[in-house]
C-alpha positions in Angstrom: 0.0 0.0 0.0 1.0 3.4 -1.0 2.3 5.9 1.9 -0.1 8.5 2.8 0.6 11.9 0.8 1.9 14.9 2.4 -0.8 17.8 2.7 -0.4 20.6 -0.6 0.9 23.9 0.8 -1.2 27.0 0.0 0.3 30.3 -1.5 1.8 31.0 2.1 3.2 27.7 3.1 0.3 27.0 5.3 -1.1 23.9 5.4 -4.3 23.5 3.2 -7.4 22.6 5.1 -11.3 21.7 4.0 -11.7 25.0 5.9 -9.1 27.0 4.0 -9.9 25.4 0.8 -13.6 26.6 1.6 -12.5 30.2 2.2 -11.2 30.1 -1.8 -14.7 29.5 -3.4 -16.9 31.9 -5.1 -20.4 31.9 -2.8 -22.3 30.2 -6.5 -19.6 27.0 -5.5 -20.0 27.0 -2.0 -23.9 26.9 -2.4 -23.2 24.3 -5.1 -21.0 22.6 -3.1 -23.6 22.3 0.0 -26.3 20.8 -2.9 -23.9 18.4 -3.3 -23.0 17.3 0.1 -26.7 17.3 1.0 -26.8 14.7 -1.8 -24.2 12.6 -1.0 -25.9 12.5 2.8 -29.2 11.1 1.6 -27.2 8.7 -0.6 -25.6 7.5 2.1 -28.7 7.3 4.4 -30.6 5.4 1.7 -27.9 2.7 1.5 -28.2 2.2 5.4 -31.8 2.0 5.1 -30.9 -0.7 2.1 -28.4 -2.4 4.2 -31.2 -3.3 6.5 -33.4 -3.7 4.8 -31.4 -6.7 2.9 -30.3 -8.2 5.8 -34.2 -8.7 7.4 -34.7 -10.4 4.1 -32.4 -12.7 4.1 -31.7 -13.5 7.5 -35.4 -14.2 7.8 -35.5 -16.1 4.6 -38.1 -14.0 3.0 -36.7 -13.9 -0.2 -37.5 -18.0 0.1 -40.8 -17.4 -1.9 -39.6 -16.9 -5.1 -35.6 -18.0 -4.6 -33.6 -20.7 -3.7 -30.4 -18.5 -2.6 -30.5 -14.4 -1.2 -28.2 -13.6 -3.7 -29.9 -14.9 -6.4 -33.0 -13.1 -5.1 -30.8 -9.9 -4.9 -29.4 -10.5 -8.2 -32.7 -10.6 -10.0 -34.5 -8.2 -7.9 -32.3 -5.2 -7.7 -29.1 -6.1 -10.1 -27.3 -6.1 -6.8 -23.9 -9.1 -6.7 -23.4 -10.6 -4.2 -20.6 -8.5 -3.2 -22.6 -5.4 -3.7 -25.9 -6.8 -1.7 -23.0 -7.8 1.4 -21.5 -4.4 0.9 -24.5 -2.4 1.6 -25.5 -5.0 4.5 -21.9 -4.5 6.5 -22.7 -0.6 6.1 -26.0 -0.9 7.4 -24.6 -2.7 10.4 -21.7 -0.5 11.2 -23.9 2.4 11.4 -25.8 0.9 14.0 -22.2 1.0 15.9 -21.4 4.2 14.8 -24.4 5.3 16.1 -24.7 3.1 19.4 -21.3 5.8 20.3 -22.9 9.0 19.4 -20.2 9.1 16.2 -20.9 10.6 12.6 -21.2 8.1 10.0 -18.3 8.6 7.5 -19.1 8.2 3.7 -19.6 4.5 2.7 -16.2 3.7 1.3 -14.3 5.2 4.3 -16.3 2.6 6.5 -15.3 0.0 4.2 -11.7 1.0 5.1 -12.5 0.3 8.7 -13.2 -3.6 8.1 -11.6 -5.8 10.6 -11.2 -2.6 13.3 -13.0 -3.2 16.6 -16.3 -0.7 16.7 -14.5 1.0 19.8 -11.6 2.1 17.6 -13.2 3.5 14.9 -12.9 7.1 15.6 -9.5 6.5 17.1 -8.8 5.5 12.9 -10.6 8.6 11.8 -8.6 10.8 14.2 -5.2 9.7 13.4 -5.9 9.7 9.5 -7.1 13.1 10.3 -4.1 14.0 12.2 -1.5 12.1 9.6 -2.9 13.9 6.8 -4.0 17.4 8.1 -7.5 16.4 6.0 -10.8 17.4 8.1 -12.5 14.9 5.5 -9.9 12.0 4.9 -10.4 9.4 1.9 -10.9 5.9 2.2 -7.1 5.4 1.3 -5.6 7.7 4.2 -8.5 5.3 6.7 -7.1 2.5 5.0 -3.7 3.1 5.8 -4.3 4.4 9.5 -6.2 1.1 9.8 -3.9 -1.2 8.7 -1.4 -0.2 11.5 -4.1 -0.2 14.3 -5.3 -4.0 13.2 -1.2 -4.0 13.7 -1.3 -3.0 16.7 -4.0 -5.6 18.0 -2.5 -8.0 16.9 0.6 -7.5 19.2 2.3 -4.5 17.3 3.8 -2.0 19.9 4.0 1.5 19.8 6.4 4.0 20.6 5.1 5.5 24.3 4.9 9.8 23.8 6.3 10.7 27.0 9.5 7.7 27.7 10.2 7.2 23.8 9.9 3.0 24.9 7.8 0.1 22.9 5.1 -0.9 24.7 1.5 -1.7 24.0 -1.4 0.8 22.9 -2.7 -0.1 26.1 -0.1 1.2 27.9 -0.6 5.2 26.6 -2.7 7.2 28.5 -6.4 7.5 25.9 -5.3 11.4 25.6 -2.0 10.6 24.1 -3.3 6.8 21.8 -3.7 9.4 18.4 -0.1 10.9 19.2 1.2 7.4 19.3 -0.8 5.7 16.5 -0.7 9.1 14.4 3.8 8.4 14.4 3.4 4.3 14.0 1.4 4.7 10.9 3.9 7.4 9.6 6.5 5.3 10.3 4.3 2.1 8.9 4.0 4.1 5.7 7.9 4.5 5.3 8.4 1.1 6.4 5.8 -0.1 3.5 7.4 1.8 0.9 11.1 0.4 1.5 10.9 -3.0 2.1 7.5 -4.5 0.5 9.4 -4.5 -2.9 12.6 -4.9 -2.6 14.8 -7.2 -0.7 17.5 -6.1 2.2 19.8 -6.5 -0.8 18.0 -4.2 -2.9 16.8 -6.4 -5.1 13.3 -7.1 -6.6 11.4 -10.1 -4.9 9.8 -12.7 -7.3 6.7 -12.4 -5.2 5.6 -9.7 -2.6 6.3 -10.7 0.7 2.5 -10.0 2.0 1.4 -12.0 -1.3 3.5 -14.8 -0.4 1.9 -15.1 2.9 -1.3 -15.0 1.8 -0.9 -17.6 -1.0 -0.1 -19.6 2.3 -3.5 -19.6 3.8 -5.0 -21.9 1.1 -3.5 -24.7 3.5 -2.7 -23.4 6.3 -3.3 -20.6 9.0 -1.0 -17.8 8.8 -0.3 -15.4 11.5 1.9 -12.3 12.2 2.8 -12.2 15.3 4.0 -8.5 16.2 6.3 -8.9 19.5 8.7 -7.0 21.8 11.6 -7.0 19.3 9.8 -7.4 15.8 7.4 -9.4 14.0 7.4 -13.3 13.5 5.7 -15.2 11.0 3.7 -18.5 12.6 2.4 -21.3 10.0 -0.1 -24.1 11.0 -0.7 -26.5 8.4 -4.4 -27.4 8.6 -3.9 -31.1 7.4 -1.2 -31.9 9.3 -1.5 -29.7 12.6 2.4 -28.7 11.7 3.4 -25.5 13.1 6.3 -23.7 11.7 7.8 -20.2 13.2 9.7 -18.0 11.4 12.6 -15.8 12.9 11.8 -12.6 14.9 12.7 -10.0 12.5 12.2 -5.9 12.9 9.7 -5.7 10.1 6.9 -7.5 8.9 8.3 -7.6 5.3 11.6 -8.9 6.9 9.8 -11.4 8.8 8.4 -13.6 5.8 11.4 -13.4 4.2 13.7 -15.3 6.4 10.7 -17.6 6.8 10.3 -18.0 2.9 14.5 -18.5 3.1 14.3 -20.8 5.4 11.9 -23.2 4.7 11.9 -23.0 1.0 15.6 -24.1 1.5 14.9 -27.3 3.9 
């Protein structure tokens, strides 16, 4: 994944906000602009409403009648995949957690961006991307990004505590401080991403991406990165078998599955 972008500079070499970008509209785009927006808003409460809608009918089979499968039904009623119908179904049910904590619901591919997060951390996502890229409004890539490091994090990831500078846990930082501490990991997760996914300590090109590699594992077996005081470690468990393999502790994730691919592809 691609590191998130620095913020353009304005005439001034101010940092560029929604607000400031705003200021540099004639009042005919601003009003447009607010058409627009109001527009996007009902959009995005009409697929909620769809969302639920879709999930009542299939999960009380009413589509049953006519159907033999929901997606079929969804297919041939509303031109809706499968994908599609499941999209509009998880954003229907993550703005009943958005809601349930009094949050705004973001635009529906910036919730998208926040599959696999824990409902409690979602604003703790939206804040840091806010934060990393200076954006009032930030896009499903900058929520994708901030997310990938907090799914990171727990899974065993540690962060770099404000005040002593040590690794420890996100559990560890006082809630004040967790955007701080998250905000520098994904900067620094972003770097990390753009120096070592494609090339090799040697400089070199891998054959395969490390994070592909992996994941071409879990047809047979369950794959696991293991984020730990020194590093990350890559942990293999054939599903046929019950094998379990670990990898060497390495600094970074990209690292990690390499000296694991080394190793055992040369057993």
């Amino acid at each position: 994944m691609s590191p998130l972008p620095p913020m353009p500079e304005d005439l001034h070499g101010m940092r560029m906000t929604a607000t400031t970008v705003q200021r540099l509209l004639t009042p005919e785009q601003r009003a447009r602009l607010a058409e627009l927006e109001d527009a996007v808003r009902v959009g995005g409460a009409a697929a909620v409403l769809a969302g639920r809608a879709l999930a009542e009918i299939r999960d009380c089979g009413l589509y049953l009648g006519a159907f033999a499968t929901f997606e079929a039904y969804a297919m041939d009623t509303f031109g809706f995949s499968r994908a599609r119908a499941y999209q509009l179904i998880d954003y229907a049910a993550a703005a009943t957690e958005f809601e349930a904590r009094g949050l705004s619901l973001p635009p529906e591919r910036v919730t998208r961006a926040l599959g696999g997060i824990v409902p409690d951390d979602y604003q703790l996502v939206i804040d840091v991307a806010r934060s990393v890229t200076g954006k009032d409004r930030p896009s499903s890539a900058d929520v994708q990004a901030v997310a990938d490091t907090v799914r990171d994090l727990a899974a065993g990831a540690h962060v770099e505590h404000p005040d002593t500078g040590q690794s420890v846990p996100l559990t560890q930082v006082p809630p004040e401080r967790r955007v701080e501490a998250v905000a520098r990991a994904a900067q620094r997760g972003a770097q990390d991403r753009t120096r070592y996914q494609g090339a090799t300590p040697q400089g070199q090109a891998d054959d395969v991406r490390p994070l592909d590699w992996a994941d071409g594992l879990r047809a047979v077996a369950d794959v696991e990165l293991r984020g730990t005081g020194g590093g990350w470690q890559l942990i293999v468990t054939d599903r046929s078998s019950g094998e379990r393999r670990e990898g060497p502790e390495r600094p970074t994730v990209w690292d990690a599955i390499r000296h694991a691919r080394s190793a055992w592809e040369g057993e």
